[in-house]
C-alpha positions in Angstrom: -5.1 -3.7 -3.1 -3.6 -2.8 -6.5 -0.8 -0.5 -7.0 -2.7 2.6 -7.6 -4.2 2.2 -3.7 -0.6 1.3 -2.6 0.9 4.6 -4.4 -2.5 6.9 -2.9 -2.0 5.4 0.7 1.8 6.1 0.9 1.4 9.6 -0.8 -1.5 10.7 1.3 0.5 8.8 4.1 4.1 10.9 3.4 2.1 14.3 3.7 0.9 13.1 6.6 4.3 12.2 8.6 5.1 15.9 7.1 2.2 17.7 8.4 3.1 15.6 11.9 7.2 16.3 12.0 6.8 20.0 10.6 3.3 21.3 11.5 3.8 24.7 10.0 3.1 24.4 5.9 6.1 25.9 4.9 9.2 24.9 2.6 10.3 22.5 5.2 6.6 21.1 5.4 7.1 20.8 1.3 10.7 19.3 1.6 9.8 16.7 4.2 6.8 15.4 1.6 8.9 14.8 -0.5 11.8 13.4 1.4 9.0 10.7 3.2 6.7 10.3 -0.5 10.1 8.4 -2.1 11.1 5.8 -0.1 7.4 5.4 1.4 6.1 5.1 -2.1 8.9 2.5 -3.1 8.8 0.4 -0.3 4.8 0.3 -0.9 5.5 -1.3 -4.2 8.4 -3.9 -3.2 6.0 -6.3 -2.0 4.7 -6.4 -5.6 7.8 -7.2 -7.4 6.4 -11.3 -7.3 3.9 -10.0 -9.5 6.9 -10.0 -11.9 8.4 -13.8 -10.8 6.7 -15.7 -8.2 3.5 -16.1 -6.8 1.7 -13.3 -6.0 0.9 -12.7 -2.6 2.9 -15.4 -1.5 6.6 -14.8 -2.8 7.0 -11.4 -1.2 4.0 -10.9 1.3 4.9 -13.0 3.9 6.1 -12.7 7.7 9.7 -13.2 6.5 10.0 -10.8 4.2 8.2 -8.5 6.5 11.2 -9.5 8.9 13.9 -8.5 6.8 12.7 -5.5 6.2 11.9 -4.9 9.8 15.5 -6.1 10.7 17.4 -4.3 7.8 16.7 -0.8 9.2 17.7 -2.2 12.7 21.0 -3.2 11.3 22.1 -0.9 8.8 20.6 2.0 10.3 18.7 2.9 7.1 15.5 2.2 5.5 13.0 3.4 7.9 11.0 4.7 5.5 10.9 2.3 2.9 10.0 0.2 5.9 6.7 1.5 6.6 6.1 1.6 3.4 6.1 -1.9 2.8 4.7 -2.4 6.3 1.5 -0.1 4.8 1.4 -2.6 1.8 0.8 -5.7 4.1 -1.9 -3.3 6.4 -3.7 -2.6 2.9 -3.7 -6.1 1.7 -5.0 -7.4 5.1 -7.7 -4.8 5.9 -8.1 -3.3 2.4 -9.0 -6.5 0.7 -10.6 -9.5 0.6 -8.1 -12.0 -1.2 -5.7 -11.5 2.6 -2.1 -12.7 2.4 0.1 -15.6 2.6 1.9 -14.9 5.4 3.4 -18.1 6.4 4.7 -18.7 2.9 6.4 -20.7 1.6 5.7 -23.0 4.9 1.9 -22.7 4.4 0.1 -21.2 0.9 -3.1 -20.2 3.3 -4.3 -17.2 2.7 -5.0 -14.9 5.9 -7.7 -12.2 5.7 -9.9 -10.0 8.2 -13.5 -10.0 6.9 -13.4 -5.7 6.8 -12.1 -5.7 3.2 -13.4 -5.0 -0.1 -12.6 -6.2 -3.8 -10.0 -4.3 -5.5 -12.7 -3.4 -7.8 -14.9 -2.4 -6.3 -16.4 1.4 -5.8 -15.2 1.9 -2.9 -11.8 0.4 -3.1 -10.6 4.6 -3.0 -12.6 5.1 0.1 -11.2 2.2 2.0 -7.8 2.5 1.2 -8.1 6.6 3.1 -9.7 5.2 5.7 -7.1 2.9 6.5 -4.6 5.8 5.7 -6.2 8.0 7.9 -6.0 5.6 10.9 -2.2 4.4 10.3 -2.2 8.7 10.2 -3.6 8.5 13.7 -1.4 5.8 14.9 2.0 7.7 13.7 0.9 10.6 15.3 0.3 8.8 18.8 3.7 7.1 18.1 5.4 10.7 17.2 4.2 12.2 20.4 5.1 9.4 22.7 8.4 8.9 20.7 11.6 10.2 22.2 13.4 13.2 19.8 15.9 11.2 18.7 13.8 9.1 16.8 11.6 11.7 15.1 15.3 13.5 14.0 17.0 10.0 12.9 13.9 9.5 10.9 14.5 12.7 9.2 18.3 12.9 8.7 17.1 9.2 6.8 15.2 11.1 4.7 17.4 13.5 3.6 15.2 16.0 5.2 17.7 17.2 7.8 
């Protein structure tokens, strides 16, 4: 996917997580968009910094950089949300597209792919990427209601929302 689906999926995504952790549309609805949209919509873009140096798709879209940033939250106790963030760039790039990702790099340069994708080009590039933002929507919101309180208010104070 290119950077303009990453940035529309982790917008659309962050009003989403808002709508789900403050239901009622009000300032705290407002605030918590914009305290999930940041780090969401940064951590969306990291995995395209090897656009920059690199190979792209390879350098920084792999299971081991996926691992660190799984781990760093987990041991700092920050960075949850730039997290799923960059966990919504690899869901994008698998399902979105059809170039896949190089997720045993720098082991193996094999691309991996799921043959749902479209090109990044193409006309309905938009349409895919809210699709898949509409079921990682769904997902979060099974997650949020099976999810103890603590989490959902960790989450938050993360953001700077509480």
């Amino acid at each position: 996917m290119n950077k303009k689906g990453h940035v529309v999926n982790a917008l659309v995504l962050s009003v989403g997580l808002a709508y789900l952790t403050h239901p009622a549309g009000d300032a705290a609805t407002a605030r918590a968009v914009v305290g999930y949209a940041v780090p969401v919509v940064l951590g969306a873009l990291v995995p395209d910094i090897d656009t920059a140096f690199g190979s792209h798709r390879k350098t920084f879209h792999n299971l081991a950089t996926l691992g660190l940033f799984v781990a760093y939250p987990l041991y700092f106790d920050n960075l949850e949300l730039v997290w799923i963030g960059v966990a919504t760039h690899y869901v994008l790039d698998m399902l979105g597209t059809k170039r896949g990702l190089a997720l045993l790099y720098p082991l193996d340069s094999t691309e991996f792919d799921l043959p749902v994708g479209v090109r990044v080009s193409s006309r309905y590039a938009t349409v895919v990427v809210l699709l898949i933002t509409g079921v990682e929507i769904a997902v979060a919101a099974v997650l949020a209601a099976d999810a103890p309180r603590r989490l959902l208010t960790n989450g938050l104070r993360a953001a700077g929302v509480l």
